[in-house]
C-alpha positions as CSV (number, residue, x, y, z in Angstrom):
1,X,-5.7,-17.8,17.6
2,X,-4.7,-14.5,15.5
3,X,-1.8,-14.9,13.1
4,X,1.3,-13.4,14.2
5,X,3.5,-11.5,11.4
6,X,6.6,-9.5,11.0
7,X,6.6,-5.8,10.6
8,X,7.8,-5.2,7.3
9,X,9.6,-2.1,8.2
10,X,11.3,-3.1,11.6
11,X,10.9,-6.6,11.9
12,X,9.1,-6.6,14.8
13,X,6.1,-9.3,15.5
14,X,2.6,-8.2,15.0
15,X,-0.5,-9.8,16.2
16,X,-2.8,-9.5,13.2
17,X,-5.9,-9.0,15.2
18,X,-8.5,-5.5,15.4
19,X,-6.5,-4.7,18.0
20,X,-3.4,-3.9,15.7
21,X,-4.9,-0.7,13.5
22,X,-1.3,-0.5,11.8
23,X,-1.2,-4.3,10.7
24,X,1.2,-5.3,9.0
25,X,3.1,-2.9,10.6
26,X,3.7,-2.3,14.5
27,X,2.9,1.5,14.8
28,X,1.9,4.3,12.5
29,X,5.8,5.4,12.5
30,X,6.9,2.1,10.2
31,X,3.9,2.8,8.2
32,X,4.6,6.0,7.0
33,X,8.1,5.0,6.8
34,X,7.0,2.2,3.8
35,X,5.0,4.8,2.5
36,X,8.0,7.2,2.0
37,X,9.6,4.3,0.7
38,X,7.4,3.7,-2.0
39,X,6.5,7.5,-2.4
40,X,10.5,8.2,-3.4
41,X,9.8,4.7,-5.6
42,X,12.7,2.6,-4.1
43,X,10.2,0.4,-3.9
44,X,8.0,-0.8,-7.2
45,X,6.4,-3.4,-8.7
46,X,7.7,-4.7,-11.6
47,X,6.3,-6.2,-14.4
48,X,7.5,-7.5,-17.7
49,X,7.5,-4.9,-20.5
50,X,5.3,-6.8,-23.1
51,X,2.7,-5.1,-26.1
52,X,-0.1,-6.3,-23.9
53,X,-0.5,-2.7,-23.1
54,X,-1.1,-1.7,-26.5
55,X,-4.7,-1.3,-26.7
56,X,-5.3,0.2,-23.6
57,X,-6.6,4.2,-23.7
58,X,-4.4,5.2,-20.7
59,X,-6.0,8.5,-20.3
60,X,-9.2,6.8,-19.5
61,X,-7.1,4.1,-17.6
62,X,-5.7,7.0,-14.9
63,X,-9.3,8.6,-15.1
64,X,-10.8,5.6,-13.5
65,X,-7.6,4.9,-10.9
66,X,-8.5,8.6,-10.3
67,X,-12.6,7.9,-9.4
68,X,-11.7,4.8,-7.6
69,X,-9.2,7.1,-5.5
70,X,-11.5,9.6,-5.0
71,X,-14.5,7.3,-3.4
72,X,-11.6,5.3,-0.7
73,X,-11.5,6.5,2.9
74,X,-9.6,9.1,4.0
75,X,-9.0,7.5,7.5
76,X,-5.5,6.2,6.1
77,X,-4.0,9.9,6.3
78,X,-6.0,10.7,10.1
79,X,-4.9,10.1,13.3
């Protein structure tokens, strides 16, 4: 029996199942709505500011978030 979850945008209940392309959300509408939401960053994910970081080349960091970007799926942005 498929899970059944809560639309993060609108609350509704989703059947998570194939047959739900938008899962988690209920339509393509409340999708792009959480994208916008995170696209304007009122939405983020925070993390603890530490000197973890330190050693990390961030140019080379971004270049590789870049690559990985490049080789995903376009579907995401098709309807």
């Amino acid at each position: 029996m498929p899970a059944i979850v809560k639309c993060p945008t609108c609350e509704k209940q989703v059947t998570w199942s194939a047959q739900s392309p938008y899962r988690p959300f209920c339509s393509k509408r409340c999708q792009l709505i959480d994208l916008g939401e995170w696209s304007s960053e009122n939405n983020k994910i925070s993390s603890a500011m530490n000197g973890d970081s330190e050693g990390v080349d961030k140019a080379e960091f971004i270049e590789e978030i870049e690559a990985m970007l490049a080789q995903n799926d376009d579907s995401f942005f098709k309807d």
